[in-house]
mmCIF file of the N, C-alpha and C atoms, coordinates in Angstrom:
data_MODEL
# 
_entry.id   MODEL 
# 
loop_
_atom_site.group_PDB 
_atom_site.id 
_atom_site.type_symbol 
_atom_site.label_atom_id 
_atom_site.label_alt_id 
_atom_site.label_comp_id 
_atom_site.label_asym_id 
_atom_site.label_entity_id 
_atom_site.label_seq_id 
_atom_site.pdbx_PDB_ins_code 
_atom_site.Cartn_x 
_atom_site.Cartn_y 
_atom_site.Cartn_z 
_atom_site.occupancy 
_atom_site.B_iso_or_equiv 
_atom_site.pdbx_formal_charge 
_atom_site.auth_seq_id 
_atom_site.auth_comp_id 
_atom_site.auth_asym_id 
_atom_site.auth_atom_id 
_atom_site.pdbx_PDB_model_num 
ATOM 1   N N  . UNK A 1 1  ? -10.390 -125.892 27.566  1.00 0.00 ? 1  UNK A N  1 
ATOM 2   C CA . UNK A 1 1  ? -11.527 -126.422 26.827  1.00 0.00 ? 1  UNK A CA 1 
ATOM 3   C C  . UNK A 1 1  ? -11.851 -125.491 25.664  1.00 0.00 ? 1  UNK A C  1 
ATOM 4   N N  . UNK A 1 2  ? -12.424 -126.002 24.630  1.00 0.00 ? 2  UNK A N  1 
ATOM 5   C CA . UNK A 1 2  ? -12.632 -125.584 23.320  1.00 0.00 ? 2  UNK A CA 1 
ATOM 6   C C  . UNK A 1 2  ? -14.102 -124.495 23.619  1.00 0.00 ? 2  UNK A C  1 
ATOM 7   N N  . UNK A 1 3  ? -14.236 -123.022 22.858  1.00 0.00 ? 3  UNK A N  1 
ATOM 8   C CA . UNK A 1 3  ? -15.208 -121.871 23.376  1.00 0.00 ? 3  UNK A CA 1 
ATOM 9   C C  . UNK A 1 3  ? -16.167 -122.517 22.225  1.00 0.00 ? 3  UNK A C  1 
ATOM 10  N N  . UNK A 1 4  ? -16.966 -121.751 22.598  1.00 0.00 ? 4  UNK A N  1 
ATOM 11  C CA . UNK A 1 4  ? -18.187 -121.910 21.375  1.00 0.00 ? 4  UNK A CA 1 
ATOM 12  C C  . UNK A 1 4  ? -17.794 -121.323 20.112  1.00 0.00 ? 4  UNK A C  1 
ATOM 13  N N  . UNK A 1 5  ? -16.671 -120.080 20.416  1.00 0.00 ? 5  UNK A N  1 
ATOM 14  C CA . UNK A 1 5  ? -16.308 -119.257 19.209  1.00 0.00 ? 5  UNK A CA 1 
ATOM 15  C C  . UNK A 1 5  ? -15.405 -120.360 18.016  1.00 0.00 ? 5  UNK A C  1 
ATOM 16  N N  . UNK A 1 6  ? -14.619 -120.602 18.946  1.00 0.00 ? 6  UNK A N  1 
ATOM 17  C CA . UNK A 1 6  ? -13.451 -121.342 18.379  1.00 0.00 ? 6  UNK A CA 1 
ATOM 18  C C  . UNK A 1 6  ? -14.108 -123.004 17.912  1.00 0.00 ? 6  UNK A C  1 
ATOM 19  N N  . UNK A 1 7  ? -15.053 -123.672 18.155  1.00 0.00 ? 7  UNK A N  1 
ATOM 20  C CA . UNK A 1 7  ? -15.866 -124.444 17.674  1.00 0.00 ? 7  UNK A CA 1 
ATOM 21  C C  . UNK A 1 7  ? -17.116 -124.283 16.859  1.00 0.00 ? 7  UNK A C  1 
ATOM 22  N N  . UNK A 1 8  ? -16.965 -123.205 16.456  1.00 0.00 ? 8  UNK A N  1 
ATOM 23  C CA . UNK A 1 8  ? -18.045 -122.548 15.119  1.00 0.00 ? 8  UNK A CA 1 
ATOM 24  C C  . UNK A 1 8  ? -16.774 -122.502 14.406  1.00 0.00 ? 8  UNK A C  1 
ATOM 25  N N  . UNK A 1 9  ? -15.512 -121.495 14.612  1.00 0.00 ? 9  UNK A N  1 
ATOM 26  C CA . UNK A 1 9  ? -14.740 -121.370 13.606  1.00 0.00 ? 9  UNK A CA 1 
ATOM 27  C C  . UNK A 1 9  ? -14.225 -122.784 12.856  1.00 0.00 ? 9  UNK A C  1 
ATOM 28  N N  . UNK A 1 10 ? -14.022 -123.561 13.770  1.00 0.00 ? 10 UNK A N  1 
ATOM 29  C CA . UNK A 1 10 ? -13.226 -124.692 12.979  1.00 0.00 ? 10 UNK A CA 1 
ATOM 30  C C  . UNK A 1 10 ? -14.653 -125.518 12.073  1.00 0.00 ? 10 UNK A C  1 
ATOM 31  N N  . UNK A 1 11 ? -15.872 -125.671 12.841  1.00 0.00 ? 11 UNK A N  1 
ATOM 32  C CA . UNK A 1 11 ? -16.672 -126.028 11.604  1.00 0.00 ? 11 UNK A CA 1 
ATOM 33  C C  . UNK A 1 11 ? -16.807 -125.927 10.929  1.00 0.00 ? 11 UNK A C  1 
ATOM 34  N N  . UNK A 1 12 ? -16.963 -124.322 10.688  1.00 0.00 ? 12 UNK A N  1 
ATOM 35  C CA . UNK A 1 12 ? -16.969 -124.089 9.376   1.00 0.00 ? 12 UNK A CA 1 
ATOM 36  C C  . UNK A 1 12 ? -16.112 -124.059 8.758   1.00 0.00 ? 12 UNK A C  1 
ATOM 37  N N  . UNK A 1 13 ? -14.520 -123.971 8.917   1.00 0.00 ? 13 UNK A N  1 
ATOM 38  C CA . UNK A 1 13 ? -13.264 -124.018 8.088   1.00 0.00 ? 13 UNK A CA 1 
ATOM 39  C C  . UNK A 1 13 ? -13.434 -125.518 7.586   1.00 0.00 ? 13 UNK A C  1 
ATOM 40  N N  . UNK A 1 14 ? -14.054 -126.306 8.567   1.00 0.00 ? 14 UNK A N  1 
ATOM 41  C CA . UNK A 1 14 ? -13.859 -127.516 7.694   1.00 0.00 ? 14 UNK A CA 1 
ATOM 42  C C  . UNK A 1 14 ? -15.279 -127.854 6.868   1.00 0.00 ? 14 UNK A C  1 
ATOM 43  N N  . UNK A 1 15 ? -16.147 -127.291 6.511   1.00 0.00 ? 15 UNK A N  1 
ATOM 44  C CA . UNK A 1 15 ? -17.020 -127.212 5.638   1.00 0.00 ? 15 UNK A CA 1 
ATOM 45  C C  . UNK A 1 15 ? -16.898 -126.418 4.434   1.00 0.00 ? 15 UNK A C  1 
ATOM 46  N N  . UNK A 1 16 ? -16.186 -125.514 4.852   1.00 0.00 ? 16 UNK A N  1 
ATOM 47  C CA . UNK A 1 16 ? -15.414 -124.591 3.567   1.00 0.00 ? 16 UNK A CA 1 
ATOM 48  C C  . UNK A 1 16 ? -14.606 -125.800 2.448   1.00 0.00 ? 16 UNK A C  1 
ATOM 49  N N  . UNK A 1 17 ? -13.657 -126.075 3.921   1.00 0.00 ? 17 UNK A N  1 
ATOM 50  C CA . UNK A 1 17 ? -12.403 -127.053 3.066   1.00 0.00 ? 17 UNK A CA 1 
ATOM 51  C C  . UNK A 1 17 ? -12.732 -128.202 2.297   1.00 0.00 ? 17 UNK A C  1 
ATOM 52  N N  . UNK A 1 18 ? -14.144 -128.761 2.751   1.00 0.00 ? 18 UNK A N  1 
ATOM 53  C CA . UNK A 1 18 ? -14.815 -130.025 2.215   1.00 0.00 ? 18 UNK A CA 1 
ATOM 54  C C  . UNK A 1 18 ? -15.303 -129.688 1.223   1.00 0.00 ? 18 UNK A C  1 
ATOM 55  N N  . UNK A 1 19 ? -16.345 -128.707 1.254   1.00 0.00 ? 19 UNK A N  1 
ATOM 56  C CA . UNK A 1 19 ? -17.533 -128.236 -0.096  1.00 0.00 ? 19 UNK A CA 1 
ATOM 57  C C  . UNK A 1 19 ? -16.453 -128.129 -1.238  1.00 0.00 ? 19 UNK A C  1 
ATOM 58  N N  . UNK A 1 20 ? -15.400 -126.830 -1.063  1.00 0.00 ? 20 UNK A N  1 
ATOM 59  C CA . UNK A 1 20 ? -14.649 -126.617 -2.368  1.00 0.00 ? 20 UNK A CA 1 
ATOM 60  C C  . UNK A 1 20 ? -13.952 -127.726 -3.114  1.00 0.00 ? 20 UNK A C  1 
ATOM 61  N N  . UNK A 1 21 ? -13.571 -128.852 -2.369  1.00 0.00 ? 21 UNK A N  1 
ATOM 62  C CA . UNK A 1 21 ? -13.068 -129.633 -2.807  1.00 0.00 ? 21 UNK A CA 1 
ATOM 63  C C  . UNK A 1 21 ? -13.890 -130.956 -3.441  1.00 0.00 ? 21 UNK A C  1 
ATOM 64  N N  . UNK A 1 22 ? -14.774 -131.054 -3.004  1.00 0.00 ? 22 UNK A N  1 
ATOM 65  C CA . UNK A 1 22 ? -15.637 -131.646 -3.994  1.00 0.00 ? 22 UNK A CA 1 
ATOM 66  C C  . UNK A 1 22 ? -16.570 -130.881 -4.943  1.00 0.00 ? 22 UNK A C  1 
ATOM 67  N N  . UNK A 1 23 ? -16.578 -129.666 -4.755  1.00 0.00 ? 23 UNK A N  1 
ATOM 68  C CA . UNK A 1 23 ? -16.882 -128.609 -6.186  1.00 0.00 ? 23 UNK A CA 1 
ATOM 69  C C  . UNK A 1 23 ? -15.755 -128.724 -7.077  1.00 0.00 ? 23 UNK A C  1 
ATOM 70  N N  . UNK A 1 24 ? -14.341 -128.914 -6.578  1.00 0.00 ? 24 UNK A N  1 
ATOM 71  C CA . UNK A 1 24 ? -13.740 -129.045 -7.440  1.00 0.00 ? 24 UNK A CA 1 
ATOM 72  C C  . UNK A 1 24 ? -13.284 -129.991 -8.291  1.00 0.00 ? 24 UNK A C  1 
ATOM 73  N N  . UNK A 1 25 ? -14.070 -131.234 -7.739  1.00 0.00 ? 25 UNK A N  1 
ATOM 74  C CA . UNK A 1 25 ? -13.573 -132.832 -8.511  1.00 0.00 ? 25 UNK A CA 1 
ATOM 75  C C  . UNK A 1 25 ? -14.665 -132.789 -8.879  1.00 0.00 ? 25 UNK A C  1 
ATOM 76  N N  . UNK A 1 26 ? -15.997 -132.110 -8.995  1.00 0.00 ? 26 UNK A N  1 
ATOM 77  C CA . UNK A 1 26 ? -16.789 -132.185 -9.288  1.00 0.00 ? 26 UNK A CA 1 
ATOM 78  C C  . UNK A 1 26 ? -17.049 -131.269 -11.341 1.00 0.00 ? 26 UNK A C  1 
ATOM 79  N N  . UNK A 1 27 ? -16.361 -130.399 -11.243 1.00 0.00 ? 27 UNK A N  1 
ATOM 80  C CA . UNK A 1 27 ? -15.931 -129.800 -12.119 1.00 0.00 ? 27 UNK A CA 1 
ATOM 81  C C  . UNK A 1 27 ? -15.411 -130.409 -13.352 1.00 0.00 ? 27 UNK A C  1 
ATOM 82  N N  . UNK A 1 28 ? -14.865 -131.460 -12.649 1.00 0.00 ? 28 UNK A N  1 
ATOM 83  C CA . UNK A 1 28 ? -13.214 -131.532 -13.062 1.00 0.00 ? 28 UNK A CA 1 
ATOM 84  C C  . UNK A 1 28 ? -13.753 -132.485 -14.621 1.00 0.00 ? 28 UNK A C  1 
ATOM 85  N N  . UNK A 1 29 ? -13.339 -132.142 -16.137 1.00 0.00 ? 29 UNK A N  1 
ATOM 86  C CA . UNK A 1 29 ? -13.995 -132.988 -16.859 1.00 0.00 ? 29 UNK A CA 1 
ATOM 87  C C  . UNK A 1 29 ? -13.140 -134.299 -17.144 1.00 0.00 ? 29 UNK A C  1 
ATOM 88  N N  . UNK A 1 30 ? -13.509 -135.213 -17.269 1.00 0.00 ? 30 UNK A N  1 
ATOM 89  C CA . UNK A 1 30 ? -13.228 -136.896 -17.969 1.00 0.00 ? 30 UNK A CA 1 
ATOM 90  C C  . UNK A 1 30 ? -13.101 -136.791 -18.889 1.00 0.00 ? 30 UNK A C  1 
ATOM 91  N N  . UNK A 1 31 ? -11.936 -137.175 -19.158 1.00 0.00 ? 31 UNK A N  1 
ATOM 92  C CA . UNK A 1 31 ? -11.459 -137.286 -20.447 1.00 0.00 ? 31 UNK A CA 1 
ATOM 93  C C  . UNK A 1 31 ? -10.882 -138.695 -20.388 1.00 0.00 ? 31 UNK A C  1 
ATOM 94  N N  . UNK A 1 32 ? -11.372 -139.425 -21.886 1.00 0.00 ? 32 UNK A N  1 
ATOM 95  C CA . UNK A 1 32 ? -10.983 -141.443 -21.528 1.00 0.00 ? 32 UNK A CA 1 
ATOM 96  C C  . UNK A 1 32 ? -9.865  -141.362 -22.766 1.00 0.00 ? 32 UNK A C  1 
ATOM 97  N N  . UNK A 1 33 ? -9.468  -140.660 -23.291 1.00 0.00 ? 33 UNK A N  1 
ATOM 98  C CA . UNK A 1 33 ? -8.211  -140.097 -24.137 1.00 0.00 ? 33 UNK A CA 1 
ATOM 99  C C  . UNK A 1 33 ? -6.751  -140.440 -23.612 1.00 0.00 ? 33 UNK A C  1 
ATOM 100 N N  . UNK A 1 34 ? -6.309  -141.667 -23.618 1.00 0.00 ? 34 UNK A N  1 
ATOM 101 C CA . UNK A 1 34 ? -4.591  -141.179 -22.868 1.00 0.00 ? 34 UNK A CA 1 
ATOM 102 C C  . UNK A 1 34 ? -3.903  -140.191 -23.555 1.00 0.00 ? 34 UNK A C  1 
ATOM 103 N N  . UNK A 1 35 ? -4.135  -140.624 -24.867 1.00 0.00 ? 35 UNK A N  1 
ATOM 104 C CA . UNK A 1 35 ? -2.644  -139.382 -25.584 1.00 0.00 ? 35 UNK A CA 1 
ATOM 105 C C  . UNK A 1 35 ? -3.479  -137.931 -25.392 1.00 0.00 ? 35 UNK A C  1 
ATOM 106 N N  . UNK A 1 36 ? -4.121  -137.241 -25.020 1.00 0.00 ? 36 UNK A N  1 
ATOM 107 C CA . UNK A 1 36 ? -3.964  -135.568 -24.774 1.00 0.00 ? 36 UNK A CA 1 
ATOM 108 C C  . UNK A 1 36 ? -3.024  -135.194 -24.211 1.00 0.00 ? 36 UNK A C  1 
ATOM 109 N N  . UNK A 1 37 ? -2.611  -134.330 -25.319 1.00 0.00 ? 37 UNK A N  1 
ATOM 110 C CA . UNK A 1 37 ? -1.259  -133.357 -24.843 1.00 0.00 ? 37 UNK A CA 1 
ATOM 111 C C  . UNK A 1 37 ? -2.311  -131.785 -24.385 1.00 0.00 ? 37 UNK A C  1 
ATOM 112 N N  . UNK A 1 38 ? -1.337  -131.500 -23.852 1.00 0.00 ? 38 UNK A N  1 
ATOM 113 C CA . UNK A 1 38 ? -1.377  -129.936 -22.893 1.00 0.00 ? 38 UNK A CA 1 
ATOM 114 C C  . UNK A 1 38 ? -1.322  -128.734 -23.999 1.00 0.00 ? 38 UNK A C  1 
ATOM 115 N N  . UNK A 1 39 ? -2.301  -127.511 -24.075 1.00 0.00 ? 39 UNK A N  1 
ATOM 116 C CA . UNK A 1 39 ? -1.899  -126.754 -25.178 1.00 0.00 ? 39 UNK A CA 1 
ATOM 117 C C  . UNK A 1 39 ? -1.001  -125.484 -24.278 1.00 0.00 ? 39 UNK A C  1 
ATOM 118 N N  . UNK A 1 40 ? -0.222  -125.442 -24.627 1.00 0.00 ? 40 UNK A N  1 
ATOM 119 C CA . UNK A 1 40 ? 1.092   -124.167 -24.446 1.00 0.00 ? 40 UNK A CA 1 
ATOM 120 C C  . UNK A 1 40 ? 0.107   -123.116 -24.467 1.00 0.00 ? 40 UNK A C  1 
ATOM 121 N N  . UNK A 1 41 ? 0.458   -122.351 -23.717 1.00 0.00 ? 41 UNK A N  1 
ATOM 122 C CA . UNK A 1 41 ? -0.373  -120.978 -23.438 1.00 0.00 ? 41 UNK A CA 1 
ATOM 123 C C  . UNK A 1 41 ? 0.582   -119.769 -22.812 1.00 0.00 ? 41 UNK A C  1 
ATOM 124 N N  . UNK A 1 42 ? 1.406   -119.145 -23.895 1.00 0.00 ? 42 UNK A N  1 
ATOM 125 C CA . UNK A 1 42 ? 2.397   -118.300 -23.833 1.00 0.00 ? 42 UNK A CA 1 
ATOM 126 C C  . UNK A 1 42 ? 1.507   -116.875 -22.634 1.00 0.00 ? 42 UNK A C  1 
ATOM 127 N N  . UNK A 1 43 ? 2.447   -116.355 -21.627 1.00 0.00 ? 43 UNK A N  1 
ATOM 128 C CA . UNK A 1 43 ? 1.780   -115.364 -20.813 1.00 0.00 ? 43 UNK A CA 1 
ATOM 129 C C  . UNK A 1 43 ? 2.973   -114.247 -21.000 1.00 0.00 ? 43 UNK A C  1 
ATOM 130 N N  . UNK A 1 44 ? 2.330   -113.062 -21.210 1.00 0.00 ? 44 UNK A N  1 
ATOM 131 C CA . UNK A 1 44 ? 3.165   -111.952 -21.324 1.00 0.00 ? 44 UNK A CA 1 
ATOM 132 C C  . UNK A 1 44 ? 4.316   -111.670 -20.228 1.00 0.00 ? 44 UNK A C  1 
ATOM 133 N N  . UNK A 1 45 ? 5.623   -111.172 -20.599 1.00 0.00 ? 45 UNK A N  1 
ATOM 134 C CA . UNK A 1 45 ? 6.039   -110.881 -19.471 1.00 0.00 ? 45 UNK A CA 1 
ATOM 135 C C  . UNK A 1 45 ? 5.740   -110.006 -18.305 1.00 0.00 ? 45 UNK A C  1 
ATOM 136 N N  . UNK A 1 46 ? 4.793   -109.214 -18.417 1.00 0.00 ? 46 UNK A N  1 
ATOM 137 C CA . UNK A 1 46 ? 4.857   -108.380 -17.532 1.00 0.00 ? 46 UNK A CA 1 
ATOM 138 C C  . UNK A 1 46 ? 3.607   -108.952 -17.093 1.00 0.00 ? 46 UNK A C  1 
ATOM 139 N N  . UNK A 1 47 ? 3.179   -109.204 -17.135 1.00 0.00 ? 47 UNK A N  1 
ATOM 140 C CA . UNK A 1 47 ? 2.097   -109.832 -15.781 1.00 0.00 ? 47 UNK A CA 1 
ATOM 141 C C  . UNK A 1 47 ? 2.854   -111.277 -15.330 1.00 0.00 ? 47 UNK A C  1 
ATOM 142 N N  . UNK A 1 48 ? 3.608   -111.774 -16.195 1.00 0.00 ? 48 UNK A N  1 
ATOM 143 C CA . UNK A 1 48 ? 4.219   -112.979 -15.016 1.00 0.00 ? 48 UNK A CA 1 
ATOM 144 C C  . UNK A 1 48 ? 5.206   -112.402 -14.054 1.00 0.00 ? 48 UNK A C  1 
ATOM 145 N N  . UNK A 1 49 ? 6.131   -110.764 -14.518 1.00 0.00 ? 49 UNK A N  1 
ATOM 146 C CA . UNK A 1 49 ? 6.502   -109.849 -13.231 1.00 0.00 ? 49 UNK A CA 1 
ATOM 147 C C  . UNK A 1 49 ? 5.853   -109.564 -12.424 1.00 0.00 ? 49 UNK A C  1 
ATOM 148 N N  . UNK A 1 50 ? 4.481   -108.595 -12.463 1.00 0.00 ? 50 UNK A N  1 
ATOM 149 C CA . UNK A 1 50 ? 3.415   -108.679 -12.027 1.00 0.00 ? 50 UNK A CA 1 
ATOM 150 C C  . UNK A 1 50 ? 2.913   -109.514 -10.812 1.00 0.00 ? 50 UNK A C  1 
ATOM 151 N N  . UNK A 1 51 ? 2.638   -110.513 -11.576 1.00 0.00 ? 51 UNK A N  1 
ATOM 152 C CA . UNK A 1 51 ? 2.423   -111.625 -10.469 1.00 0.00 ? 51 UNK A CA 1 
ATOM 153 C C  . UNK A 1 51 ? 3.755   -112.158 -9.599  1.00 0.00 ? 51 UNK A C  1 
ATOM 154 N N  . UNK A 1 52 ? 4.459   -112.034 -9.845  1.00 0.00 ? 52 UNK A N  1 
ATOM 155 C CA . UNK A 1 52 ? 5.458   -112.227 -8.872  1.00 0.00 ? 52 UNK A CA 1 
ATOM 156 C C  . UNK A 1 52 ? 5.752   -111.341 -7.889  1.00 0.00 ? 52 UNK A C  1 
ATOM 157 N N  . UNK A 1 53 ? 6.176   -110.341 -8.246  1.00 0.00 ? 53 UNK A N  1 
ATOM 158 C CA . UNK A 1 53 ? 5.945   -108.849 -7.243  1.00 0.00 ? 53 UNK A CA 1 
ATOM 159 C C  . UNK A 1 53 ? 4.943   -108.992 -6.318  1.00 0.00 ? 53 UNK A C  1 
ATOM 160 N N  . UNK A 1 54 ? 3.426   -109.272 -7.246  1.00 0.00 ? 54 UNK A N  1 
ATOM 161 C CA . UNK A 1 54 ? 2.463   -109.006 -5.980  1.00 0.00 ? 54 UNK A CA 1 
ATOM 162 C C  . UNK A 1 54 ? 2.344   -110.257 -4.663  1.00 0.00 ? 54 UNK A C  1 
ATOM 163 N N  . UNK A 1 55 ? 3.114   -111.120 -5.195  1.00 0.00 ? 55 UNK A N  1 
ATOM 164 C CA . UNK A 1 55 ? 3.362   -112.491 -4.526  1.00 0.00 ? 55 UNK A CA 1 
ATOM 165 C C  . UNK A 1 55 ? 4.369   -112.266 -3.572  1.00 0.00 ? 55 UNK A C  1 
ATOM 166 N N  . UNK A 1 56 ? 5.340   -111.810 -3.954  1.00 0.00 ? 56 UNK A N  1 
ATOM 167 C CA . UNK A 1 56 ? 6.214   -111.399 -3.082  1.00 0.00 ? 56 UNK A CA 1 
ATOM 168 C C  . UNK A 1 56 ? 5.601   -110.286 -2.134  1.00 0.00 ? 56 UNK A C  1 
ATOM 169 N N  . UNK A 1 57 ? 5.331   -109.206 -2.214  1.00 0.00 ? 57 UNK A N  1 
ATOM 170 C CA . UNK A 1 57 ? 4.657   -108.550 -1.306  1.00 0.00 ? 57 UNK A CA 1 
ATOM 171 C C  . UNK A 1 57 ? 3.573   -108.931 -0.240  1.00 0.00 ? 57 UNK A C  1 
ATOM 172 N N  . UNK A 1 58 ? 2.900   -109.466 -0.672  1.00 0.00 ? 58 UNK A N  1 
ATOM 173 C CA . UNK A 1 58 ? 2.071   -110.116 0.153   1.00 0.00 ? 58 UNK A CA 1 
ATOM 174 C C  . UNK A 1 58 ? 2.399   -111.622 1.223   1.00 0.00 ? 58 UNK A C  1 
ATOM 175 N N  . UNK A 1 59 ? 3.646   -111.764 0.433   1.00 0.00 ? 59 UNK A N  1 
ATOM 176 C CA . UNK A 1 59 ? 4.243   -112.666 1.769   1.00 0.00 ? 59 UNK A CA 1 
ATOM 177 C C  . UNK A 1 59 ? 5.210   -112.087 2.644   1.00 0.00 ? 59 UNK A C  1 
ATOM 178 N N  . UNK A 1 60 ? 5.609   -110.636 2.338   1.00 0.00 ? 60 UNK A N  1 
ATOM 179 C CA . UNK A 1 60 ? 6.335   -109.473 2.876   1.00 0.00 ? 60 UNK A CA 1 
ATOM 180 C C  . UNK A 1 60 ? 5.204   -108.783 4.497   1.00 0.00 ? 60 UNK A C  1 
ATOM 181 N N  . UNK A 1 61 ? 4.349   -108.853 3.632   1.00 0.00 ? 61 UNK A N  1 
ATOM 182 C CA . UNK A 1 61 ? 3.065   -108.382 4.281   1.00 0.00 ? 61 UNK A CA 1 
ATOM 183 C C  . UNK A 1 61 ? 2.545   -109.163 5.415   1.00 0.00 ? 61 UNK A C  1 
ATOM 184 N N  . UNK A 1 62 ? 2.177   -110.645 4.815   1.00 0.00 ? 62 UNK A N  1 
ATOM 185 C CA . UNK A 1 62 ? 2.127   -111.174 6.121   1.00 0.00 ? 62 UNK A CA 1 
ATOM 186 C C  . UNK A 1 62 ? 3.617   -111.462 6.990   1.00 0.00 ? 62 UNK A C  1 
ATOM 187 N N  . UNK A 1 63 ? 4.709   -111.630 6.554   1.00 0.00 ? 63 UNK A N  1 
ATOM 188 C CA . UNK A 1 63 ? 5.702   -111.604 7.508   1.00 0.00 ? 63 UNK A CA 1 
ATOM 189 C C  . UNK A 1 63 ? 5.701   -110.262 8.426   1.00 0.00 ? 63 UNK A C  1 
ATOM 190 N N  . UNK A 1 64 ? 5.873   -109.341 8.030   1.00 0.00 ? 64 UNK A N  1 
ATOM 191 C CA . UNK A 1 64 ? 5.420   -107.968 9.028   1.00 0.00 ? 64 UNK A CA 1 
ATOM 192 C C  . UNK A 1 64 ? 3.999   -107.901 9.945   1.00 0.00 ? 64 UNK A C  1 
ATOM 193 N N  . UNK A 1 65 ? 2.628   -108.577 9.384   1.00 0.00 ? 65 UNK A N  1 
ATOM 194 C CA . UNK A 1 65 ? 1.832   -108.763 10.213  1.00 0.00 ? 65 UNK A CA 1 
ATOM 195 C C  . UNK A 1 65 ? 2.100   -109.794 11.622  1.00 0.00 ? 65 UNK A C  1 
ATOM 196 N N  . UNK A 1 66 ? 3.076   -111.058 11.365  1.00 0.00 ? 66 UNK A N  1 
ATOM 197 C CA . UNK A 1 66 ? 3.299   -111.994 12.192  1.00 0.00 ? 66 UNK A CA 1 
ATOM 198 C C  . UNK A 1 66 ? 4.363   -111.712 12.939  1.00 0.00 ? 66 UNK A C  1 
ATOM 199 N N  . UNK A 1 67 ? 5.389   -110.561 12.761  1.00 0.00 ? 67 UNK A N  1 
ATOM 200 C CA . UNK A 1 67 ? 6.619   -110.660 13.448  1.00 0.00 ? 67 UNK A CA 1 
ATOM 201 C C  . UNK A 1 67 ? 6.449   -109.051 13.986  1.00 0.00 ? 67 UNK A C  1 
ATOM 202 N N  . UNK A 1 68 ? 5.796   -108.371 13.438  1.00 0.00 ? 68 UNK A N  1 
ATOM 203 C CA . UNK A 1 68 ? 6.191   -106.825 13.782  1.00 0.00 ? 68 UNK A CA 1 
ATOM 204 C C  . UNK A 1 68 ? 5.026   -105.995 14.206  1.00 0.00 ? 68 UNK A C  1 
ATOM 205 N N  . UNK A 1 69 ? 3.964   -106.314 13.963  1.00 0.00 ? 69 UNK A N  1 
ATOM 206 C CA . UNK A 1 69 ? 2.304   -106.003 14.815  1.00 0.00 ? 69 UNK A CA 1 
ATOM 207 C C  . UNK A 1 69 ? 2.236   -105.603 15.961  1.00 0.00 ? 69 UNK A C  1 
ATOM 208 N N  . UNK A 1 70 ? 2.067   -104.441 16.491  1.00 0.00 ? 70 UNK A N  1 
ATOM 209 C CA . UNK A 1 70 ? 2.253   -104.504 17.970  1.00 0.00 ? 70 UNK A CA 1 
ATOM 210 C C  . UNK A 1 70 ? 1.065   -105.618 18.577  1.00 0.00 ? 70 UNK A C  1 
ATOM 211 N N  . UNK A 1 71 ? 1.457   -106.175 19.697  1.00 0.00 ? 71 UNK A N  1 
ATOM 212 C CA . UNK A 1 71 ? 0.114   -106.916 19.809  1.00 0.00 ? 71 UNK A CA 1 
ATOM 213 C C  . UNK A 1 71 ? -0.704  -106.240 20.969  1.00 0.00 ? 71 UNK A C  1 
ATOM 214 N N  . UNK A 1 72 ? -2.200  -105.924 20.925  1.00 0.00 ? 72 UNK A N  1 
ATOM 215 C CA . UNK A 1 72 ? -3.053  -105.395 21.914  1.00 0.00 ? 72 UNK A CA 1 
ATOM 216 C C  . UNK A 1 72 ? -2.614  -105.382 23.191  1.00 0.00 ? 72 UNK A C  1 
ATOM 217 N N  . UNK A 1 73 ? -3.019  -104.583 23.918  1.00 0.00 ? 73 UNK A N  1 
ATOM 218 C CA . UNK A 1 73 ? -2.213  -104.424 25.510  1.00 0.00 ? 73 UNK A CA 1 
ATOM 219 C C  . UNK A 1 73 ? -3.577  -104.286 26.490  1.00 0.00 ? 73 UNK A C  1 
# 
């Protein structure tokens, strides 16, 4: 059977998951324009390295948290 802990957590994950997502269509502006084109927005190379590295690490990171953690005894 489901704890009290674990039925607070999922409430609120799904109040998290709800709110942001209608903050985010909420945001979102209308435009009644079909032809808008997209403006190009050149990004330096080294922060698109940057960001990749730190992307990669951090899925390095959680793979070592999920496979290699000792777990509590």
């Amino acid at each position: 059977m489901f704890s009290k802990k674990m039925l607070w957590g999922s409430l609120a994950s799904l109040v998290l998951l709800t709110g942001t997502s209608t903050l985010a269509l909420g945001e979102m502006p209308v435009h009644s324009e079909q032809n808008s084109q997209f403006q190009h927005i050149e990004q330096p190379l080294g922060l698109k390295v940057g960001v990749a590295i730190a992307g990669l690490a951090l899925m390095g990171l959680e793979l070592w948290w999920f496979l290699f953690y000792p777990a509590d005894k």
